[in-house]
N, C-alpha and C positions, 0 to 999 in steps of 0.2 A: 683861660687856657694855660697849662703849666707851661713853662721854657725848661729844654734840656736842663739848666742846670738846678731844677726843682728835682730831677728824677735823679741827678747823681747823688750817689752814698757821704755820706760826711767825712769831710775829707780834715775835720780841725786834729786826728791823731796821727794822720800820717798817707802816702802814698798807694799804699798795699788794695784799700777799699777801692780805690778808681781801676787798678789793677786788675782786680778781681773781677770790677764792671768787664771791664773792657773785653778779658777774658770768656766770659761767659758769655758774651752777647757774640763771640766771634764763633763760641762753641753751639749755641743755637743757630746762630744761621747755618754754620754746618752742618747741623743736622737736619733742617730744613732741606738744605741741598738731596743730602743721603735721602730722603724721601723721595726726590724726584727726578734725578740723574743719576748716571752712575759715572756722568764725563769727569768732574775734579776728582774725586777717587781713584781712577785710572791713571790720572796723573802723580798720585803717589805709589802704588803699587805695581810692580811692572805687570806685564799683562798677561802674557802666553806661557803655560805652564804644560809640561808632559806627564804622562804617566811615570812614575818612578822606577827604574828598569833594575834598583834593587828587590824592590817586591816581589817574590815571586809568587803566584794563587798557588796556595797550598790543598790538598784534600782535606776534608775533616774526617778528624778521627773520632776515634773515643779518647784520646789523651788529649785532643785539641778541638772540640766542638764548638769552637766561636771563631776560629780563625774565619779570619776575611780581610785582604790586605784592604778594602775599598774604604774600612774601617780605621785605617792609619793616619794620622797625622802626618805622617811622610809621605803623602800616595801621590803627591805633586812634586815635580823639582822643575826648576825655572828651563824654560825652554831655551836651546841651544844658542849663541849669537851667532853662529855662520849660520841659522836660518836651514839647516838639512832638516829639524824633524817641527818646524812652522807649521805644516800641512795638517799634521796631529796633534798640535797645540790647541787648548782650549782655554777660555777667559776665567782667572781665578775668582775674580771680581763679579760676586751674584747679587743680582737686586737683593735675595735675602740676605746676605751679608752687606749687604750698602743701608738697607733696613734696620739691621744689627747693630749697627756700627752709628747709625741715627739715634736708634735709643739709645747708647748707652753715651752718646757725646750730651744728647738732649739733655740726659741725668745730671751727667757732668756738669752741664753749663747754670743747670737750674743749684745746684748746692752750691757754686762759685756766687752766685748770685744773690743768695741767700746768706751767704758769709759776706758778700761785700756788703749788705746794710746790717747787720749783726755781728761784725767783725769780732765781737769779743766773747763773744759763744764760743766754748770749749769744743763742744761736739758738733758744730758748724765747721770750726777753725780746723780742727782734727780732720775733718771727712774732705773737708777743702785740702787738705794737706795729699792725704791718700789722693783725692783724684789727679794733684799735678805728677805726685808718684807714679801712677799707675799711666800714667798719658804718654809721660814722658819714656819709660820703661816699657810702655807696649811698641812705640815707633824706633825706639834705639834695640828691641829685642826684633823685629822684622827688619831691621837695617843691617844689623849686626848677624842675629843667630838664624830667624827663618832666611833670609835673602831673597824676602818678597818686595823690597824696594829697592830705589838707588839713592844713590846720597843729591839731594836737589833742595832748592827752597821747599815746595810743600810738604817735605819728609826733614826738613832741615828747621822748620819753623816751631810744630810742634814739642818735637825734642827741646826745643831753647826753654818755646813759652813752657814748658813742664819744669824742666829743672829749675830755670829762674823761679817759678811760682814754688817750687819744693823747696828752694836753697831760701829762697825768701821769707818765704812763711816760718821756715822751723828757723831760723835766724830772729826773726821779732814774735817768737810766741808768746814771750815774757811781756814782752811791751804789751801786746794788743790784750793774751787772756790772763798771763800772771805764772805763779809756778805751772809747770805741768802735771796734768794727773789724768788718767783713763775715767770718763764720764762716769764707769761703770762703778769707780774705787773712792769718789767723793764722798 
């Protein structure tokens, strides 16, 4: 029978590959989770959301034959904290979206993964790079700009592990793959 440390990445060029383990295995089990609750989600996201009361339902016209505010990206704004319009709040947070949010963490987790025992793969290394970009930059853009979370550990953690892993990787790209260059221009 192997022993854990049969199954970690090779660690004789540096830190990043255990990293990367660790990373992705914390990114699959999250999405494991997103599969089958939607309770730790909830606790990143705040909950209760109203109708948007800038939207107003327009008629259609013939100069505007698609309008539909339902169709906005602003059709939600976080419900009140004095709790007056609670009553009319609904849950932002849908299994489809906790489903959503399961694959696309499950992807994440498997190219992390795949870059920590290949570490020196260009287009591993690359694709690993964009996902701590993209992780960290989706939870500082709903902390920040949508205002679908609050500032707490579980909104506080992913933003670290993304930019640590962004700031880190493109810090030892030399080390681990060598000059840079786009897969596509080799």
């Amino acid at each position: 029978m192997a022993s854990l440390s049969n199954l970690m990445p090779p660690l004789d060029n540096g830190l990043l590959p255990a990293y990367l383990m660790l990373v992705s295995v914390l990114a699959i089990g999250n999405a494991l989770q997103n599969f089958t609750t939607l309770h730790y989600s909830r606790r990143i996201y705040n909950g209760l959301f109203v109708s948007n009361p800038a939207l107003k339902r327009k008629e259609r016209t013939d100069e505007n034959p698609r309008h539909n505010p339902e169709d906005s990206i602003n059709k939600l704004v976080p419900a009140s904290s004095t709790g007056k319009d609670v009553e009319k709040a609904n849950d932002q947070l849908t299994p489809l979206a906790a489903r959503l949010f399961a694959v696309w963490t499950l992807i994440t987790g498997v190219v992390r993964l795949y870059t920590a025992y290949d570490v020196s793969n260009p287009a591993l290394y690359q694709l690993s790079v964009l996902t701590h970009f993209l992780a960290g930059g989706h939870f500082l853009s709903e902390l920040l700009v949508f205002k679908t979370c609050r500032p707490s550990v579980p909104v506080l953690f992913p933003i670290f592990a993304g930019s640590t892993g962004f700031i880190w990787m493109t810090l030892q790209y030399t080390h681990y793959v060598g000059p840079f260059t786009l897969p596509l221009f080799r």
